[in-house]
N, C-alpha and C positions, 0 to 999 in steps of 0.2 A: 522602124526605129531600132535602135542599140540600144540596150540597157548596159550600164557601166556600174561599179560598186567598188570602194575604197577604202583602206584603214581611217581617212579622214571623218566616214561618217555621213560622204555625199553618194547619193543615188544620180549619176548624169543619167540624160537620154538625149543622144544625140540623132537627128533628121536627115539619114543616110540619101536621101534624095536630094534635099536640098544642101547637105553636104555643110552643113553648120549646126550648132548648139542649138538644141530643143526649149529644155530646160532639166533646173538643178533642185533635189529636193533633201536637204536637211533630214537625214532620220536621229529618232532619239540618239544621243550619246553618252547617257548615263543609267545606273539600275537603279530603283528602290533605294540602296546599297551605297551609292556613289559611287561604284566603278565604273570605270571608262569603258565604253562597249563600239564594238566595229561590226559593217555586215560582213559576213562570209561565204551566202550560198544565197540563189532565187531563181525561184520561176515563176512564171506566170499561167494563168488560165480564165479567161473572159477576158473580163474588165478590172483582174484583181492582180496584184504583182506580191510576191510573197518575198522578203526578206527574211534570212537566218543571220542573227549573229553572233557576237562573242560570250553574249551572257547566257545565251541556250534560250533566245526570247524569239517567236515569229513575229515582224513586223509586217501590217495591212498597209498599201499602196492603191487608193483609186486611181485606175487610169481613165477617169470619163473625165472628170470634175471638171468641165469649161475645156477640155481639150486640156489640161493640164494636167499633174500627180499631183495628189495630195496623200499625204500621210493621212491614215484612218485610226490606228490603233496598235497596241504594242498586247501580243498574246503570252505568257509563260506558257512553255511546252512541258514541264515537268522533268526537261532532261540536265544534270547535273554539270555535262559539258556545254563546250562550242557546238553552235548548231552548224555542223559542215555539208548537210545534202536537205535541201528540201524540194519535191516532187509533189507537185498540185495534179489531179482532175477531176472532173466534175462528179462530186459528192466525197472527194477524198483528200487529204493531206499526209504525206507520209517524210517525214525530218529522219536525220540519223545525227549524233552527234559523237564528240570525241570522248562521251563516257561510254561507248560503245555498245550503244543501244540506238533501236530505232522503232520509233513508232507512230501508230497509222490513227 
């Protein structure tokens, strides 16, 4: 699979095998707040896809759910910028963002 991510706000994955559209998953696009927010960083580790985006928020992606993504939940990270690097592994999380700070 390809994981793709866009200012629009869509998460695609497309099926490098079969060489067509997986599918397309909708992540939040607003804060608390009402700002407009985009993803900008993700990785993955197991069955979890981690989205960073513009409001300095991690977004949860199940990749089991019926063989499909679903959106799980939206974390505040604590960091005052854009979430620009997020690195998952197993028992850890570690985001850097544009207030230039990073943390685990």
């Amino acid at each position: 699979k390809i994981y793709s991510i866009s200012e629009d706000g869509n998460l695609v994955i497309h099926d490098r095998v079969a060489a067509k559209l997986f599918t397309k998953v909708k992540l939040p696009g607003a804060t608390e707040d009402h700002q407009r927010s985009y993803p900008l960083s993700m990785d993955s580790v197991g069955n979890c896809l981690y989205v960073g985006d513009s409001a300095g928020r991690l977004n949860l992606i199940d990749t089991t759910a019926d063989s499909s993504f679903q959106f799980v939940q939206s974390y505040k990270t604590g960091h005052a910028g854009r979430l620009t690097g997020v690195q998952c592994s197993m028992g850890s999380i570690i985001t850097s963002s544009t207030d230039g700070t990073v943390k685990i």
